[in-house]
Each structure stands twice: as structure tokens, then as C-alpha cells.
C-alpha positions as CSV (number, residue, x, y, z in Angstrom):
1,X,6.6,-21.9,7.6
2,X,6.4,-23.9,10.6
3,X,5.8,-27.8,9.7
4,X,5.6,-31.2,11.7
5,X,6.1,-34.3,9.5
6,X,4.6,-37.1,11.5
7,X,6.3,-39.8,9.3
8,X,9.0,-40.5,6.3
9,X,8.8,-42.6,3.4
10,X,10.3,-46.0,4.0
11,X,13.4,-47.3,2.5
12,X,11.6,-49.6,0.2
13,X,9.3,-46.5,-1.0
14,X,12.4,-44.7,-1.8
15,X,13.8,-47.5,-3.4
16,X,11.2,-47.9,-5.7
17,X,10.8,-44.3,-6.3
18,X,14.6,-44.2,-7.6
19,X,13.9,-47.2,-9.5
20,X,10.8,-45.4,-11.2
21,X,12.3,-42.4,-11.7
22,X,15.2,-44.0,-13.5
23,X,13.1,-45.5,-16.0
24,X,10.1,-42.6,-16.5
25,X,11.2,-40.4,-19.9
26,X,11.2,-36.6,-19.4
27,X,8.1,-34.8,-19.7
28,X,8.2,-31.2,-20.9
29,X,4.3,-31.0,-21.9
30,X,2.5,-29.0,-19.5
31,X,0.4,-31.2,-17.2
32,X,-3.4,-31.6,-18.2
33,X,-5.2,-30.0,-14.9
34,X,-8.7,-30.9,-13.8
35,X,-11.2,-28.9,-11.8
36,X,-14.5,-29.6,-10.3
37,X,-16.1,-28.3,-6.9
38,X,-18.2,-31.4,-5.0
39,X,-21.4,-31.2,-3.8
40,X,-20.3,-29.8,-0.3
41,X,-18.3,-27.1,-1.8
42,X,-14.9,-28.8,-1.8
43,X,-12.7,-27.4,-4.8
44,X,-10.7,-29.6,-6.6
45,X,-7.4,-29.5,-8.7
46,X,-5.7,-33.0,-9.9
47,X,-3.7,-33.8,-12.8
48,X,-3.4,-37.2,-13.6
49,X,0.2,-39.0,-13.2
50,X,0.7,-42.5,-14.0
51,X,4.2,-42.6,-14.3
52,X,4.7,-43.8,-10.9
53,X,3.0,-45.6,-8.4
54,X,2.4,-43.2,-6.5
55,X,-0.4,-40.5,-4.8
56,X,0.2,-36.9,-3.8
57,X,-3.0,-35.0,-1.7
58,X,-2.7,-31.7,0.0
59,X,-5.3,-30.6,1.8
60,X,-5.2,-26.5,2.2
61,X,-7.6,-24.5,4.4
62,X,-7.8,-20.8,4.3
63,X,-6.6,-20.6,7.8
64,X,-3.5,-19.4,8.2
65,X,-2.2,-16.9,11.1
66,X,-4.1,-14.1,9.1
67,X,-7.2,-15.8,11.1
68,X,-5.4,-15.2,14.5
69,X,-7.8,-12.2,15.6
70,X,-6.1,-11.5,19.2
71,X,-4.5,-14.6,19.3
72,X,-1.1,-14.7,17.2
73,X,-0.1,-18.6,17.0
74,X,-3.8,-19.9,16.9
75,X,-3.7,-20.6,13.8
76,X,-0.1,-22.5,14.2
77,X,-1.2,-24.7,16.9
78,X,-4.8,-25.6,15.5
79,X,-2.9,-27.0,12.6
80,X,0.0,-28.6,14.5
81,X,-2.4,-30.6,16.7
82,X,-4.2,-32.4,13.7
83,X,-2.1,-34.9,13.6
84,X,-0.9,-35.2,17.2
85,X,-4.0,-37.5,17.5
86,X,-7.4,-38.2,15.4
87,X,-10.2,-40.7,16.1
88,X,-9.1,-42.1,19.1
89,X,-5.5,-43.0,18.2
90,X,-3.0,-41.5,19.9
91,X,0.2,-39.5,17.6
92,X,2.1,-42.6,18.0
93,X,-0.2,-45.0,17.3
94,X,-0.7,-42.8,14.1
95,X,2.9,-42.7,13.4
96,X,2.8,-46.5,13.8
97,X,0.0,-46.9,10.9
98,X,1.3,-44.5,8.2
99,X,5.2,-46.0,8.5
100,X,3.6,-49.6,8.2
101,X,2.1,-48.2,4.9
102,X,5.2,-46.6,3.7
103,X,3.4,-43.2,3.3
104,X,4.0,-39.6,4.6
105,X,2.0,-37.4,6.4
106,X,2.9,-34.0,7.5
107,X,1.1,-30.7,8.5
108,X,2.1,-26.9,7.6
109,X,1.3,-23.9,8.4
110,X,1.5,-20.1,6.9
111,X,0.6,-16.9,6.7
112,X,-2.6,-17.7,4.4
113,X,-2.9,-21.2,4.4
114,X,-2.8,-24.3,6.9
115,X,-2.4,-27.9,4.7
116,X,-2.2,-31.6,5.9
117,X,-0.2,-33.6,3.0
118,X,-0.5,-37.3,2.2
119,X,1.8,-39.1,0.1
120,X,1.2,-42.4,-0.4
121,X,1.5,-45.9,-2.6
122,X,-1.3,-46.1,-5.6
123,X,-2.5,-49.7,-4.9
124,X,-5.2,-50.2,-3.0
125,X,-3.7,-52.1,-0.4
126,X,-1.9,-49.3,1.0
127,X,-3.8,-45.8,-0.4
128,X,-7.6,-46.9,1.5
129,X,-5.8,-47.3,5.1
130,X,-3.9,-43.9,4.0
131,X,-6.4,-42.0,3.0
132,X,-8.7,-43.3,6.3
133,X,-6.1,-41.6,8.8
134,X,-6.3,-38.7,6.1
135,X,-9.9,-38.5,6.6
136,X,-9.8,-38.4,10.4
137,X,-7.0,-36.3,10.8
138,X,-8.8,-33.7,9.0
139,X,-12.3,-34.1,10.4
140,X,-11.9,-35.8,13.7
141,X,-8.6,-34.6,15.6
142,X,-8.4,-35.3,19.0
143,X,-7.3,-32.1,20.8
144,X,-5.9,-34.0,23.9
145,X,-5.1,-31.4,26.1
146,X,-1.9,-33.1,27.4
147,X,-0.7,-32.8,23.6
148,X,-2.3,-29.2,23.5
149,X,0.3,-28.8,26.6
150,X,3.4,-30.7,25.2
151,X,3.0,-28.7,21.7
152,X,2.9,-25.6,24.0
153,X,5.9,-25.8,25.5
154,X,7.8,-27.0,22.7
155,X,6.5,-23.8,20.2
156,X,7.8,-22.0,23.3
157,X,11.4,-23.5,23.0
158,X,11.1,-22.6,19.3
159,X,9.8,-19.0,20.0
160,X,12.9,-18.6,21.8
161,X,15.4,-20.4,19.8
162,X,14.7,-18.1,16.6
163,X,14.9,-15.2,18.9
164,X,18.9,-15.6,18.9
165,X,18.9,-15.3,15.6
166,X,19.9,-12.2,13.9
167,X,18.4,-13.1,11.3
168,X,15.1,-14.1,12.3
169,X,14.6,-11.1,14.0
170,X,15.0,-9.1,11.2
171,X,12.5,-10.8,9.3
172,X,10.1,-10.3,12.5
173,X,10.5,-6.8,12.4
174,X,10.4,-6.3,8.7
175,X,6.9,-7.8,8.9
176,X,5.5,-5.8,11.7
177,X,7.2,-2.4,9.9
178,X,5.7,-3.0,6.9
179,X,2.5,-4.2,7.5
180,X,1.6,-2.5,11.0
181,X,-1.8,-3.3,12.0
182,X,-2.8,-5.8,8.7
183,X,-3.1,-9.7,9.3
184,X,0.6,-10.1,7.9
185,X,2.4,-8.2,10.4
186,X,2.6,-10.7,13.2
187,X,4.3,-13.8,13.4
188,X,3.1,-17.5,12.4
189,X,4.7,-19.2,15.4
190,X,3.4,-16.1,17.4
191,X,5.2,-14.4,20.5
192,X,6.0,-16.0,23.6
193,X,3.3,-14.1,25.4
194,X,0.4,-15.3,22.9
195,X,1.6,-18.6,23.2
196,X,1.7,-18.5,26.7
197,X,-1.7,-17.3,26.3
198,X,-3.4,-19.9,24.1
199,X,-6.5,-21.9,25.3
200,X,-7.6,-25.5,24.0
201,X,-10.8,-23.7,23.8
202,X,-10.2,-21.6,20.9
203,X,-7.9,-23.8,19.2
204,X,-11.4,-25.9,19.1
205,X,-13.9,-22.6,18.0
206,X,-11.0,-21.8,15.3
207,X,-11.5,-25.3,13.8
208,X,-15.1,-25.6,13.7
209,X,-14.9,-22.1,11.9
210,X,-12.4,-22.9,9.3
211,X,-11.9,-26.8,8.8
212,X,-15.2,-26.7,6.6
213,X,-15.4,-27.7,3.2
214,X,-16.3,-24.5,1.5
215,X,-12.8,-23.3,2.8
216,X,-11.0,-26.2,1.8
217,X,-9.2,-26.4,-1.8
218,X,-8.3,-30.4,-2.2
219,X,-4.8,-30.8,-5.0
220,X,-4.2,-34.4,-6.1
221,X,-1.5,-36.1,-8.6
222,X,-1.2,-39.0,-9.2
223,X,-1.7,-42.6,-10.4
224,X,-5.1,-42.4,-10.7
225,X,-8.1,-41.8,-12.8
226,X,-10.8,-39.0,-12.7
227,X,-13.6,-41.3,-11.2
228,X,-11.0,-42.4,-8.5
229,X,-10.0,-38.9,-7.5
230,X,-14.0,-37.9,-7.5
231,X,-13.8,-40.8,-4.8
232,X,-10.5,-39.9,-2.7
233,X,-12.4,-36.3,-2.3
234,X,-15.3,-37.9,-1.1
235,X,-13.6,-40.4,1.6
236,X,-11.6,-37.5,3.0
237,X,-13.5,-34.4,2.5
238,X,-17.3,-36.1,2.7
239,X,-17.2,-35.2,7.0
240,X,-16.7,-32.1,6.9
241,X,-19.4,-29.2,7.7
242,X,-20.3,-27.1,4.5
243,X,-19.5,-23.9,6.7
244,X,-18.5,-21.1,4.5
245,X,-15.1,-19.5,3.1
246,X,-13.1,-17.4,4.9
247,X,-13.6,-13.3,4.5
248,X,-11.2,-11.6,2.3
249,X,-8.9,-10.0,3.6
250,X,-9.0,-6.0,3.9
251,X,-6.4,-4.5,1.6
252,X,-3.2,-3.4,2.2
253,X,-1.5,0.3,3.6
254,X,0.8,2.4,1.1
255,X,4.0,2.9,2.8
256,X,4.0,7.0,3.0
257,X,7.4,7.5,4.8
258,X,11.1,5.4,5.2
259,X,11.4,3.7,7.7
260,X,15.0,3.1,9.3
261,X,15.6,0.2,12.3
262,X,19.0,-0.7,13.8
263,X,18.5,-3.6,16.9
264,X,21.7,-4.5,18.3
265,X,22.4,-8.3,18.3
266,X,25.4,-10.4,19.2
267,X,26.7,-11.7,15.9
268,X,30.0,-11.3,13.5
269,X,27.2,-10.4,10.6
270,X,24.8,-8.2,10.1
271,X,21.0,-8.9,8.5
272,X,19.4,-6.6,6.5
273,X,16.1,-6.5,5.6
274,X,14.7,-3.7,3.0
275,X,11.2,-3.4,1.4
276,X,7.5,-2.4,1.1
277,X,4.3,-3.7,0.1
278,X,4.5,-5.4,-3.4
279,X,1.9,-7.0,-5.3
280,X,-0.6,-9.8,-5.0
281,X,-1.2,-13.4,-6.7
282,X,-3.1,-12.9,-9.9
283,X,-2.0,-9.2,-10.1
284,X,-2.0,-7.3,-13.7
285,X,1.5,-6.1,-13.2
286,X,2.8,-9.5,-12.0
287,X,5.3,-10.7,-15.2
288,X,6.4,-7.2,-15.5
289,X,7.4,-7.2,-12.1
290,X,8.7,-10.8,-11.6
291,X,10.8,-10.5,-14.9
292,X,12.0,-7.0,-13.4
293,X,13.1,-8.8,-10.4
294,X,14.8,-11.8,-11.6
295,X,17.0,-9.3,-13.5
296,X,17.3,-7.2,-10.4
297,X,18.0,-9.6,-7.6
298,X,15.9,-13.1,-8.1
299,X,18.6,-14.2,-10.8
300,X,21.0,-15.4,-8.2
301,X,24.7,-15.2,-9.3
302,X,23.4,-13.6,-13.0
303,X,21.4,-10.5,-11.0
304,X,22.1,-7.2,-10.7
305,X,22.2,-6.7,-7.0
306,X,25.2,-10.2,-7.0
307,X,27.0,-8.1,-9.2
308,X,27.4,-4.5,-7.5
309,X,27.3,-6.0,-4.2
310,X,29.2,-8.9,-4.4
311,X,31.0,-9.3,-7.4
312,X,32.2,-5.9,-7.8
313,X,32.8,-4.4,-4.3
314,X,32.8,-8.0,-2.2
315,X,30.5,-6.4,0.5
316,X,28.4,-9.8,1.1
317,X,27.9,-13.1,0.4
318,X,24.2,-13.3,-0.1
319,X,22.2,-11.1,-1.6
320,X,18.8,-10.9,-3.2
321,X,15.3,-9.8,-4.1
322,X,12.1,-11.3,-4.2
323,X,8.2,-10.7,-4.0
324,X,5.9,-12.9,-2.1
325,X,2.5,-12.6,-4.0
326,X,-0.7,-13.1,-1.5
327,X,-3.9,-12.4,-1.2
328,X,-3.2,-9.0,-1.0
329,X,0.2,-7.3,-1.8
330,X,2.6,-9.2,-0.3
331,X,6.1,-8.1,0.7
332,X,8.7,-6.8,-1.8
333,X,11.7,-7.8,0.0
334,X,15.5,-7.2,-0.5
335,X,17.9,-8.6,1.9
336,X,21.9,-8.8,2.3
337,X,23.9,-10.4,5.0
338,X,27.5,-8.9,5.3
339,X,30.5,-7.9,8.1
340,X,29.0,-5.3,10.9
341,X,31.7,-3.2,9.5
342,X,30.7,-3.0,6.1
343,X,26.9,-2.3,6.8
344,X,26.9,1.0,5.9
345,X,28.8,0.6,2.5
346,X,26.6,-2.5,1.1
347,X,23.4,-0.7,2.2
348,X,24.4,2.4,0.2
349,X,24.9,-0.1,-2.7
350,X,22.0,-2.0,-2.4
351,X,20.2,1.1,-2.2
352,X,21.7,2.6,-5.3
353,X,21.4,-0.9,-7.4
354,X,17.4,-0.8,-6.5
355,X,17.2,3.1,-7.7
356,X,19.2,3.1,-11.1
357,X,17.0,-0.1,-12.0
358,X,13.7,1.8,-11.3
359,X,14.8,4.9,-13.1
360,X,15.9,2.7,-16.4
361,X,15.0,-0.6,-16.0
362,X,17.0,-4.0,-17.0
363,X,19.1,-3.4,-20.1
364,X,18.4,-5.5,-23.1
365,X,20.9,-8.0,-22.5
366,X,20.4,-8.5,-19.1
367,X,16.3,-8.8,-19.7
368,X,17.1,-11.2,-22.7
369,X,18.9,-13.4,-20.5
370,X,16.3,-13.3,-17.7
371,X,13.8,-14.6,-19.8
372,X,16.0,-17.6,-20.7
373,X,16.7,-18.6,-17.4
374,X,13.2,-18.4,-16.1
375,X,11.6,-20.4,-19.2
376,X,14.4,-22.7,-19.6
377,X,14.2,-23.8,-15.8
378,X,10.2,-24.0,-16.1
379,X,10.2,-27.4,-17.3
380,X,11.9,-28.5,-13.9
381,X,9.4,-27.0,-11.5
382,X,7.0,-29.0,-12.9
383,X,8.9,-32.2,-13.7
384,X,8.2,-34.0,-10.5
385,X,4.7,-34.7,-8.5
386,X,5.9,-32.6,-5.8
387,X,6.6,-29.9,-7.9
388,X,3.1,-29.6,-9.7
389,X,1.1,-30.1,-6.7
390,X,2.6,-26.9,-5.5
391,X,1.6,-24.8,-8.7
392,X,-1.6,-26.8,-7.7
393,X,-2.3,-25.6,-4.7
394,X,-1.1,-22.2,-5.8
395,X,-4.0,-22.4,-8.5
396,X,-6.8,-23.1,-6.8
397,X,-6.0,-21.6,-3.6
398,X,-5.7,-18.0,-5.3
399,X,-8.4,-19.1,-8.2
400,X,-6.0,-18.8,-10.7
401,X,-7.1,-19.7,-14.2
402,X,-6.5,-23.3,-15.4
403,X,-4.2,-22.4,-18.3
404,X,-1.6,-20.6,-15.8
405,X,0.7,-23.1,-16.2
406,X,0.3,-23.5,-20.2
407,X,0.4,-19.6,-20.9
408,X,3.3,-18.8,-18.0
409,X,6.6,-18.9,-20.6
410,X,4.8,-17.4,-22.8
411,X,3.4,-14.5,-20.6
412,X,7.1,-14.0,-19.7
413,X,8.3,-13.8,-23.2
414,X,6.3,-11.0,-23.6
415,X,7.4,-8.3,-20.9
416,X,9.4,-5.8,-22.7
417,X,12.0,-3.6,-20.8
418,X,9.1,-0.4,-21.0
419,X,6.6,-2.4,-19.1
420,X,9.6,-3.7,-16.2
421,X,10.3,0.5,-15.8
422,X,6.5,1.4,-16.2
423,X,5.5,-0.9,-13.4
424,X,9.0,-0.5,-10.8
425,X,8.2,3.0,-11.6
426,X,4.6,2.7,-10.4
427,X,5.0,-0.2,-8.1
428,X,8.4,0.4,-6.5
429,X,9.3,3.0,-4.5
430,X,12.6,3.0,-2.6
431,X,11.9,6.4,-1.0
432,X,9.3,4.6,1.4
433,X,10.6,1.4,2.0
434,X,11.3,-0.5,6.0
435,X,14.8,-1.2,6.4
436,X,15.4,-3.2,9.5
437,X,19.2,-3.6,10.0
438,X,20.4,-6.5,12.7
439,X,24.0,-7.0,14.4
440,X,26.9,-6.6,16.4
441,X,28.5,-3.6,16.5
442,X,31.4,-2.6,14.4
């Protein structure tokens, strides 16, 4: 994910923040999440926090690079030039403001999403003039061409910085393998070539089209009230257009064939990249699946792959599992880094790993401890602001139901070792997958 943070919290905002923290009791009771959509079709998601003094907003429009069309990096640069400039003020004049405040600003984009972030102080004194830069940078951005230029050329410098590294192109060309002609294949940043290509023009139409308020999903904690987060919606949402929400997307392609890719790159290690299609937010096989995983390869130095391919046979340093639930299936993705002479071996292992778990699944030991370690590390995802305005924004964005967070250890409680081999068995198929292998020579 490519983001800009325009400003950092000052020292006295950290200050108190330690100060707060060190006094604030921990919370394990799942937070109380509201819901409303305004009159302009803004969805809301906030959860009261009065612990500390403090005010988390993201603001996330469907209108990440799957929007791109013809244009990979549209979407990138759209989101990157919101806060180079809004209402007249230039970036640093901007920058100025939101330091003198001690609050935080910062844009990001993705595959499926583009968000502008506000933290901020609770009192009125500094959360108005906060929220007012807020307010413009979503619905009045400048688009100065000289900063449309200047962001150009350093997305350019980026582009080619990431191209010399191993891997980063791995991850490129896992994309494109797996996905081929879908919206996820190409890249967020783009190529150097679309970039090249970009007009101010359609950074301006791809705005218009998705900055609108019936795209928009609006995630607030915080130290405030219900009536006071009806009225930070309204002062930073009330400008925009209705428009409408963005299409969904068109499902996505079976694998029917392996896929094997060895690019040549200058480097001691070697990055490999192996998986398919996997599943998608809100999908009926998704506990079976992610419990699966965190046994398999998402349970860091407790998994199965850290075991056989580290532990046992010392092959590589790193190496794991995960999916990346979207839309529509997003990748299942296992990846290793290890010695361009020991490629070959750690694949074959990796490979095996992945097949014995889809013929027989996790044993009971190992899926008893999973469970642990997911539930017992819950509590801590969602100890912090930051933390539950993510699940937030993962909520409403994918129109999760409200009690996701409540029912979650549960839900994961309840996978049994048949329903992990039922759905690898179904879902998984290591006959089909991309590999996309990176490095030096041996």
C-alpha cells in the first residue's frame, strides 16, 4: 500500500498519549459499534471511546487501482494529490495547520480502497480546525498541476526503486499470473509507462466519479458522543455529490493449469511466491480456511510450513502463508525467501507441506493450539483506537454484519479439523497454483 502522511503527531500529543495509556485499565469487552447511513448516503461505523482524548476518522472510498480502466496508477495518484493542496492552501501551508494542531493526516491507497485519515485532539479547540482541512481535502483538492508533475516524477523514482528488488518483483508477477486480465492483476503504484502516461485530466474525471458520498464508508472512534459523530459526518462528508457506488467487481478466474516462472535477478536470495485464487471477505468457508491457515503457515514460528522448512531442514529464514480476503477471492499466497542454491530443495518442501495438509488437514494438537493463539491475541487487535478503526473500516467497507467482532472467537472455536480438510480440499488446489521464483543464480 502506497501512503503519504502529510504530518506526525507532536511531541506533546505523544506525551499525553503515553500518559493516558498508562493510566486507562484494559478492556477485553468487545467494542459497542454504531451504524447509520446519512441523508446523502454516507455509511457510518463509530464506536464510542472515551478513554482518551482523542479522535480517530478514516475516510474510505471504493476507489482503489481496481478503478484504473486503462490507466494503472490512476487510482494512486488521484488519492496522493488530496492532500498535496485543498481550498486554496498550498501542501505546506496544510502541513503548517495540522502540526500547529498536533494532529495527523495521511492518505492510502490499495487495491480496493483509497482512505484519507485524521487523527486528532477531542477538544474543540483543536478537532473543528482538524476536521475543516478534513473537509476540504476530501471535497475541494486542488489538483495543481505543478504538484500533479512533482508527484509524477517521484512515483517514477519509486516505480523504479522497487524494480531492484527481488522481492517486489515477485510479488508483481504473482499478481499478474494469478489474476491475468481481472482488476487485481496490475499494480497500485502502476508501471513506469502508465505513469508516464497519466493526464491531470483524468485524475480530475476519476474523482468526480468516485469521491461521492454514496461510495464513501465514514469509521470514527473516539471521545465523543453519538450526536457529535452525526455532526463530524456532516462537516466533512455534507459537500460531497450523492453520485452512486462503485460497480461490483466481475468475479474471479479458476486457475486450470500450474504455472511455473523463474526471472533472473541479482541477489544472494531467492523470492518465492506460490498461490491461486482464495476466498473473499464475508465468504462461507472463511474460519475453516483461516484456522486451516494459521496452522499451516499464518502461525508464525508454531506453523507447519516454519517447522519442515525451517526448523527441520534450515532451508529459509522466512516462511509463510496467508489469504488476502477481497471483494472477490483474493490471493492465497505462500511465500519463502532462501539461498539461490537451496531453491529447488525448499520449494520441493514447501510444496509437500501444502499437499499432506490438504490431504489430512491440521492434527488435533496442532488445530487446538491454533485456536488458542488466534483467540487469545484477539483482545489485542482491538485494544487500541487504531486497531478497531481497522476492523472498522473492514466492516463497513465489505458490509460485514455488526456482531463480527462479538461472534469472531467464537466462530473460530468452532471449526473442527473435517471442515479445515473439507474446504483446503475444495478451496485449495496445489496442482494449479502460480509459482514465480526470483534470483541470482546458483
Amino acid at each position: 500500500m502506497d501512503t503519504s502522511t502529510v504530518t506526525r503527531l507532536s511531541g506533546y500529543v505523544g506525551s499525553l498519549l503515553l500518559l493516558c495509556l498508562s493510566v486507562v485499565p484494559a478492556v477485553h469487552a468487545m467494542p459497542d459499534i454504531q451504524h447509520w447511513v446519512t441523508d446523502n448516503g454516507v455509511r457510518v461505523y463509530f464506536v464510542p471511546a472515551p478513554e482518551l482524548p482523542m479522535i480517530d476518522v478514516t475516510v474510505t472510498f471504493a476507489a482503489g487501482s481496481v478503478r484504473d480502466g486503462d490507466h494503472p496508477g490512476l487510482a494512486n495518484m488521484t488519492n496522493t494529490l488530496l492532500d498535496m493542496g485543498a481550498a486554496g492552501l498550498t501542501a505546506d501551508e496544510m502541513a503548517t495547520r495540522i502540526e500547529s494542531l498536533g494532529a495527523e493526516l495521511s492518505t492510502a491507497v490499495a487495491r480496493e480502497m483509497a482512505m484519507v485519515s485524521l487523527r486528532s485532539l477531542s477538544d474543540k479547540a483543536h478537532l473543528d480546525p482538524a476536521l475543516a482541512i478534513l473537509a476540504d481535502v476530501i471535497a475541494r483538492p486542488n489538483f495543481d498541476v505543478k504538484d500533479f508533475e512533482r508527484e509524477r516524477q517521484r512515483k517514477l523514482v519509486g516505480i523504479r526503486r522497487s524494480e531492484q528488488s527481488p522481492s517486489a518483483v515477485a510479488g508483481y508477477r504473482f499478481f499478474y499470473s494469478v489474476f491475468g486480465e481481472h482488476p487485481y492483476a496490475h499494480r497500485v503504484s502502476g508501471t513506469e509507462d502508465t505513469v508516464k502516461a497519466l493526464k491531470l485530466d483524468w485524475v480530475k474525471t476519476f474523482y468526480k466519479r468516485y469521491y461521492v458520498a454514496h461510495n464513501v464508508v465514514v469509521s470514527i472512534v473516539g471521545d465523543l458522543d453519538r450526536k457529535a459523530a452525526e455532526a463530524l459526518v456532516q462537516q466533512i462528508t455534507g459537500a460531497l455529490p450523492k453520485g452512486s457506488r462503485a460497480a461490483a467487481l466481475p468475479p474471479v478466474k479458476v486457475l486450470e493449469a500450474a504455472n511455473e516462472q523463474r526471472i533472473s535477478h541479482p541477489s544472494t536470495q531467492t523470492h518465492v511466491r506460490m498461490g491461486a485464487p482464495g476466498m473473499r471477505r464475508g465468504d462461507p468457508d472463511y474460519f475453516p480456511l483461516y484456522v486451516g491457515n494459521h496452522v499451516l503457515g499464518g502461525g508464525g514460528l508454531v506453523s507447519r510450513l516454519h517447522e519442515e522448512v525451517r526448523e527441520q531442514r534450515g532451508l529459509s529464514y522466512s516462511v509463510n502463508s496467508y489469504f488476502s480476503p477481497m471483494e472477490q477471492n483474493g490471493p492465497y499466497l505462500l511465500s519463502l525467501q532462501t539461498r539461490n542454491d537451496q531453491v529447488d530443495e525448499a520449494l520441493a518442501v514447501m510444496r509437500k507441506t501444502l499437499q499432506d495438509f490438504v490431504d489430512k488437514g491440521p492434527t488435533e494438537k496442532e488445530l487446538v493450539a491454533s485456536k488458542k493463539n488466534i483467540t487469545g491475541g484477539f483482545p489485542l487487535r482491538i485494544s487500541s483506537n487504531s486497531g478497531i478503526i481497522s476492523h472498522l473500516n473492514v466492516i463497513g467497507f465489505y458490509d460485514l454484519p455488526l456482531d463480527y467482532l462479538d461472534t469472531f472467537n467464537d466462530k473460530v472455536m468452532a471449526v473442527t479439523q473435517q471442515q479445515i480438510i473439507d474446504a483446503y480440499q475444495r478451496r485449495v488446489s496445489p496442482e494449479t497454483m502460480v509459482t514465480v521464483i526470483v534470483g541470482g543464480e546458483s
